[in-house]
N, C-alpha and C positions, 0 to 999 in steps of 0.2 A: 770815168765813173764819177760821177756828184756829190760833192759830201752833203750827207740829210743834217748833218750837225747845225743845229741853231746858229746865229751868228751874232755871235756877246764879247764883249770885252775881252782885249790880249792881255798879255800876262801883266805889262807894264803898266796898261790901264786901270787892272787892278792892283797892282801895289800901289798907286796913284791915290786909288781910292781909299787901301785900307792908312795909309800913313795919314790920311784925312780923317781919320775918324768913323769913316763907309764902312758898310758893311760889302763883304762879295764872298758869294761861294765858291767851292773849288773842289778839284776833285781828289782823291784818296784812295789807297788803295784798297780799303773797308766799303768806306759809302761816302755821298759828298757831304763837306760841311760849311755848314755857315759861320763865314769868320770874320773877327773882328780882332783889331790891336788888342791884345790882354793887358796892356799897362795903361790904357785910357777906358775909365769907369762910363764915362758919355757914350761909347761906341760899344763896349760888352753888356750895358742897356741897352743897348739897340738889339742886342741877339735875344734876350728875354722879353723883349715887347715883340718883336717882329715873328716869332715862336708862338709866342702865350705860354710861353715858361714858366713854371716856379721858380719862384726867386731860392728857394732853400737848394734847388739841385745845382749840384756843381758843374763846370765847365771844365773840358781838356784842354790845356796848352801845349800846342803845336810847334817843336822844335826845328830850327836847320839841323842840328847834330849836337852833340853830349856837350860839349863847351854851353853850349846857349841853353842846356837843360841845365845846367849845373848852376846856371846863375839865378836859377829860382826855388831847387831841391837840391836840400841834403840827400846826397847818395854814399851808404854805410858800401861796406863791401861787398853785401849780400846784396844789394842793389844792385852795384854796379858789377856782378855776376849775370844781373838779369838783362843787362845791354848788349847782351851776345844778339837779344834778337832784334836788335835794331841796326836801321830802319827795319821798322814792321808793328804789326798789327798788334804789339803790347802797350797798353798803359800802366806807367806806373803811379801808385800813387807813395806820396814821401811826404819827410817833413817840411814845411814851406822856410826857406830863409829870412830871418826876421827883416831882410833889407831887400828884399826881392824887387819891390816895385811893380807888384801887377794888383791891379785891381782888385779887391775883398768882393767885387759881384762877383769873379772867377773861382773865387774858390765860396762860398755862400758860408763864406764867413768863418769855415774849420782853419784849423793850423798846416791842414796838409794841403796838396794839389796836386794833381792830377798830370802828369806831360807823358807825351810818347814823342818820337821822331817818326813821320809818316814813309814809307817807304813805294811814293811814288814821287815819277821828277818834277811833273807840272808843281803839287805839292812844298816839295823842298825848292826849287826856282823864286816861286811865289815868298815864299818866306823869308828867302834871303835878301829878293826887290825891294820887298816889302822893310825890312830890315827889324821887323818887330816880331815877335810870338805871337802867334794868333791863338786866342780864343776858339774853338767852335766845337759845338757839337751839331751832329747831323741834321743837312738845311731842307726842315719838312717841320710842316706847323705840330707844332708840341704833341706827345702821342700817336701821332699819327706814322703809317710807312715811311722808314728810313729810304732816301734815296738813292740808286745805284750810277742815274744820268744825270746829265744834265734838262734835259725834257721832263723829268719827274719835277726835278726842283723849281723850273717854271712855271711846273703847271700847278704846286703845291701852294705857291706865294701867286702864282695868277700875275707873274711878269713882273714883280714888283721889288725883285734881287737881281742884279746881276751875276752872272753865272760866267766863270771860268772853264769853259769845257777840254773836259780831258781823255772823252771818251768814257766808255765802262766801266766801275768798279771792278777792280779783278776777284777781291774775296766775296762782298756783296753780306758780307754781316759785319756789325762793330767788331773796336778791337777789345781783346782779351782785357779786361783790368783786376790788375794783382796789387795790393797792399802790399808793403812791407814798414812792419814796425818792430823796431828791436831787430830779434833773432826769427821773429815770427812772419810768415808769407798766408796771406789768405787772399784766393780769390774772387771779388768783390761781385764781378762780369762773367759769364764765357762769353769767349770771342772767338774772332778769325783764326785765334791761336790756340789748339789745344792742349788741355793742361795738361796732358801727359807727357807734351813735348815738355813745358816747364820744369817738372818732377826729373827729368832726363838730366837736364843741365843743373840741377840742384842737387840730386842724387836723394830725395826725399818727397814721400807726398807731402802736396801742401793743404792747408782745410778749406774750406770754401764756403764764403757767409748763408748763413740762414736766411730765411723769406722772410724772417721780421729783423734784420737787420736793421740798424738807422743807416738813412742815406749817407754816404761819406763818397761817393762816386757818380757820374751818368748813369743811366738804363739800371737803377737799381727798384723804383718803381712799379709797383705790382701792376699796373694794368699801363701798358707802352707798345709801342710797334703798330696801332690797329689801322687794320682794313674798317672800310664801313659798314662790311658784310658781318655776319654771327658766326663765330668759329668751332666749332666741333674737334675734338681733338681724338687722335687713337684710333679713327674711324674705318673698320677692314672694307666697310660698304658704305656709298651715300642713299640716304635717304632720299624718294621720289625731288623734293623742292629742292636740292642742295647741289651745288658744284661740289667737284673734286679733285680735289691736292694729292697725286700717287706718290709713291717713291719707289720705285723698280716692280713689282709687280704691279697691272692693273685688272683690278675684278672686270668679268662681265659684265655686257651689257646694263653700261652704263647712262642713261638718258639725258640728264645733264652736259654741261660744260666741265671739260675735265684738263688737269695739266697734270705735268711728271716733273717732279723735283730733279730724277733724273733717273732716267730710262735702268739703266746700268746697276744702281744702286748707290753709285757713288756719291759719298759723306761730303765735297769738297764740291762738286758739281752740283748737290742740294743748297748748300748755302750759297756759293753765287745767284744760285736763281731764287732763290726762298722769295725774297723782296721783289723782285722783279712779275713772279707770278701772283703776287700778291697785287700788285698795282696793275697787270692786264685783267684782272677779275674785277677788282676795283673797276675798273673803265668802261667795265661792260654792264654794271649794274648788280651785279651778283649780291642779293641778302644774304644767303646760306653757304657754308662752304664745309665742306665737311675735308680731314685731313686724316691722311692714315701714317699708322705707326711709325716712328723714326726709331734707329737705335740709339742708345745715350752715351756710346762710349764716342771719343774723338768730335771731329766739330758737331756729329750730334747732338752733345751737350748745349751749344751755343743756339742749335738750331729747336731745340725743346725749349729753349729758355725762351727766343724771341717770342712760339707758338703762343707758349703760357701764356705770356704777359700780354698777348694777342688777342688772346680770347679769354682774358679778364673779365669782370664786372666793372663798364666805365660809370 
């Protein structure tokens, strides 16, 4: 059998390129990101021009494992409580060490910063080639659909990244980001992770920032994530002009283009594909898209949050 995979730079090539200052994407077990050395300010510019980034939203730094987070965040104990779920799909955000050595565009200039340890191998490999923390948040022009392939993220920059391919995203939404200040956990993001699992290992709920929060994280953003279609939200039925997004049940005759987050209903099986169905509607031209009800407990949460911010006012 053929692999359809693109054919981009190996692993070595790209650590090659990021200890140069290059930018290269790579894959995650979230979504792919675009990364760059976090301790050379030349090349973490490079991820905010090649985006169209704001300059004020902060960037993730991308650890090998807890030793190499440590040398950029203070972790209190209640921090380092929350590294049960690492590798994996949590960001923490902490205090930044006043001798860190990473770049003031990674963190857009707060005192805190942002790192998780990614919990995929190409990811951690790459890292470690590489020998420096990378920078990145996910490699797709600023706003727009996070990426779950490597094909997205080529076709997003139109060939003009190299690409790390690692295969699929397995979760297919960002990861969870959690503040911790003091005694206090608030989270910033939902993500891949949900926060009940958090609340679990903590043995307490934690709160969770308001919509006018100040940005101190990624994806905090009122209008992120968008397709180029017009998003309807809540939708039990689409309108005659409108595609539609199901999630386990699907109404009758339907006339439109229609997709299933997932047939089953399952919460874990909608968020792999959220992005994914997002981008084959994308591709086919779709204005309208209408989506129906999600629930909000478990990665629901993460998957309401993307919709919202989705179907904003750009």
């Amino acid at each position: 059998m053929s692999d359809s995979r693109p054919h981009g730079p190996n692993l070595e090539e790209c650590a090659a390129l990021l200890r140069a200052g290059k930018l290269c994407a790579f894959p995650t077990e979230t979504v792919y990101g675009l990364g760059a050395d976090a301790t050379n300010s030349d090349a973490v510019l490079s991820i905010y021009e090649t985006k169209g980034r704001p300059r004020f939203n902060p960037l993730i730094v991308h650890c090998a494992n807890l030793a190499m987070a440590q040398r950029f965040a203070v972790f209190s104990p209640l921090a380092l409580q929350l590294t049960v779920f690492w590798p994996g799909p949590l960001t923490l955000v902490l205090p930044q060490k006043s001798d860190a050595g990473l770049s003031d565009l990674v963190t857009a200039g707060l005192f805190s910063v942002a790192v998780r340890i990614p919990d995929h191998p190409v990811a951690l490999a790459l890292i470690r080639a590489a020998g420096r923390p990378l920078a990145a948040p996910s490699a797709n022009p600023s706003g727009k659909l996070s990426p779950t392939t490597a094909q997205q993220v080529i076709a997003g920059f139109g060939g003009r990244v190299p690409v790390l391919d690692g295969g699929p995203s397995r979760s297919g939404v960002e990861s969870t980001i959690i503040k911790v200040d003091g005694d206090k956990v608030i989270q910033l993001r939902a993500g891949a992770l949900p926060r009940a699992e958090i609340e679990t290992v903590l043995g307490t709920p934690i709160g969770v920032a308001g919509k006018g929060a100040s940005i101190a994280a990624p994806g905090m953003m009122a209008s992120h994530y968008a397709p180029r279609a017009l998003l309807r939200l809540d939708a039990a039925q689409p309108d005659e002009d409108e595609a539609y997004i199901a999630f386990g049940h699907e109404p009758p005759h339907i006339r439109g283009p229609s997709r299933n987050l997932s047939p089953n209903a399952d919460l874990r099986e909608a968020a792999h594909n959220l992005f994914a169905i997002l981008h084959d509607l994308d591709s086919i031209g779709i204005a309208k898209i209408a989506v129906a009800p999600i629930p909000h407990h478990g990665l629901g949460e993460a998957i309401n949050d993307r919709l919202a911010r989705a179907a904003a006012p750009r």
